[in-house]
N, C-alpha and C positions, 0 to 999 in steps of 0.2 A: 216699771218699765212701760212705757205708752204703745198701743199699740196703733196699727194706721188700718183705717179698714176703705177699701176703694171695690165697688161695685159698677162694669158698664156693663149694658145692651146693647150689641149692634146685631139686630134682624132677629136671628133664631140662637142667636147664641151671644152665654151671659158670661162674662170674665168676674172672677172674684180675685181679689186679693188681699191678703191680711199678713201685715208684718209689724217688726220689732225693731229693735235698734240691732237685733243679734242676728234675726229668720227671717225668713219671707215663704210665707205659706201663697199657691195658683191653685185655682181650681178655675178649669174649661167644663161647660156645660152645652150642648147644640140641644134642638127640639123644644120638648116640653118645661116649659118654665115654671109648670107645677107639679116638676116632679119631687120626689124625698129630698133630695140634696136641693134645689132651690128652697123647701120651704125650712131645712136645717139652716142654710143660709142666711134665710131671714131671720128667723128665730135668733142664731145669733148673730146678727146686726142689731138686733133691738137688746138682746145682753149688752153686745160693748156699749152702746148709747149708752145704758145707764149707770155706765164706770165713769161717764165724764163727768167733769168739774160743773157747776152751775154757779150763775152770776151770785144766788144768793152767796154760796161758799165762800166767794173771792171776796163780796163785801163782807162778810161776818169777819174773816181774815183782817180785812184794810183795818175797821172799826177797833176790832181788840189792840191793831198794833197801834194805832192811831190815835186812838180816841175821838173819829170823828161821828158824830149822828147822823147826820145828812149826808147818803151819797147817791150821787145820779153814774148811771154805767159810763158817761163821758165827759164824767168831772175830770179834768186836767188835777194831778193828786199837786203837784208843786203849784201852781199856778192856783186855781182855785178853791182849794183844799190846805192849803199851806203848808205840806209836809215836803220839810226842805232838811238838808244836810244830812247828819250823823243818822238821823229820825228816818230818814228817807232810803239812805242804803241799806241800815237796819232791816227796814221795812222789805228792802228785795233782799238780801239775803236769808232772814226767814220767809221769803214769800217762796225761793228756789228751792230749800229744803222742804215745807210743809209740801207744796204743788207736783216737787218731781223736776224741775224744771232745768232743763240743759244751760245754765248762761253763759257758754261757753263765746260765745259770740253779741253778747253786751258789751258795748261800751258806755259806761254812765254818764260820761260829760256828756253826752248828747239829752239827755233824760233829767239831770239834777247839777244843782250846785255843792259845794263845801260849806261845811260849818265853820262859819264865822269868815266867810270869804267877801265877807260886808269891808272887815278889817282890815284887811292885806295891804299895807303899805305897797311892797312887791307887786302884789295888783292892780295898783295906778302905774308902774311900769311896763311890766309884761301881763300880758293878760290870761286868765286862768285857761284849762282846756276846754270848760262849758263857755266862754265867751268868746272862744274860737270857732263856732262848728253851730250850725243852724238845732235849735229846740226840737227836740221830737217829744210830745207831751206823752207821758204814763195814764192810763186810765185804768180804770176797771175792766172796762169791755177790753182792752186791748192783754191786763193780765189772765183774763179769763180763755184768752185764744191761745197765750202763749203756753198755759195749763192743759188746755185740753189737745195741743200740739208736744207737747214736752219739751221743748224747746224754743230759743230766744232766737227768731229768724227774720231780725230787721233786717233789710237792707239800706244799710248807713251809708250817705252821698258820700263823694270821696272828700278827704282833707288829711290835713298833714298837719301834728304837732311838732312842738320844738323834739327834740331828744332829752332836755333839760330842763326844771322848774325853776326857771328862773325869778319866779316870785317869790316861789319857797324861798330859793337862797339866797335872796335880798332878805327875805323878814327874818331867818338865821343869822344870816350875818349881824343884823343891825339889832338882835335880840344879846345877840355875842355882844357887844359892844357895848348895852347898858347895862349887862352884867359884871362886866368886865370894869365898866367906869364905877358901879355901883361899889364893888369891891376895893378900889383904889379910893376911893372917896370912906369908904368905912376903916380903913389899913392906913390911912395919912395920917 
């Protein structure tokens, strides 16, 4: 469970707070800023720091799922890294589970395509949901923020899909059909 840790100063007195997705721990301090409880404060502030996630982690992560050698923290993974489709959600759904991560609030058409959405008859008609709705690129640096955040906290422009895939049920329908023909052509 991620915790949040916020520290201000204003003048002679220092707010701490530290929560949870459950608690929320306050601590008020006025005077001396070296007294027990600032320097327990800090003590652990530099505990949590070293519960966070680091870039190494994320790319060890990408590489094993991936199989890629080369990554830069703002390699776009679809775009310049080629991990696209099944490969790709794969990749965040154990990316969600290994890191902790809320994805409550993901939407993937914004982020990736479909496997085999090259094909889609259907697709030259209606257009899928990732070529509805502006690219927001995946990187490293960007799943290492959402790990050490514990949660997925885009804010995605506004847009509006169909209610219905209507590509899908063009490429069903018309998969229905040379099944259907295929079977009356082998029963004649």
């Amino acid at each position: 469970m991620p915790l949040t840790l916020y520290l201000q100063k204003s003048g002679d007195k220092t707010t701490f707070q530290l929560s949870n997705n459950n608690h929320r721990w306050n601590f008020n301090e006025a005077g001396n800023t070296n007294s027990a409880s600032s320097k327990m404060l800090s003590a652990l502030a530099k505990t949590l720091h070293s519960f966070m996630y680091s870039q190494e982690q994320i790319d060890n992560f990408i590489k094993e799922k991936t199989g890629i050698d080369e990554l830069k923290p703002n390699d776009d993974l679809l775009n310049d890294q080629g991990v696209r489709g099944d490969d790709f959600h794969e990749m965040i759904d154990e990316y969600a589970k290994r890191f902790n991560v809320d994805m409550t609030g993901y939407l993937w058409y914004f982020h990736a395509d479909e496997e085999g959405g090259w094909n889609s008859i259907g697709g030259s008609f209606f257009k899928p949901p990732y070529e509805r709705v502006t690219y927001i690129p995946v990187t490293p640096a960007l799943l290492l923020d959402m790990a050490n955040k514990g949660r997925w906290y885009i804010q995605y422009p506004p847009h509006k899909l169909p209610k219905k895939r209507w590509d899908i049920i063009i490429n069903q329908i018309l998969f229905i059909i040379v099944i259907a023909w295929a079977l009356y052509s082998c029963l004649k």
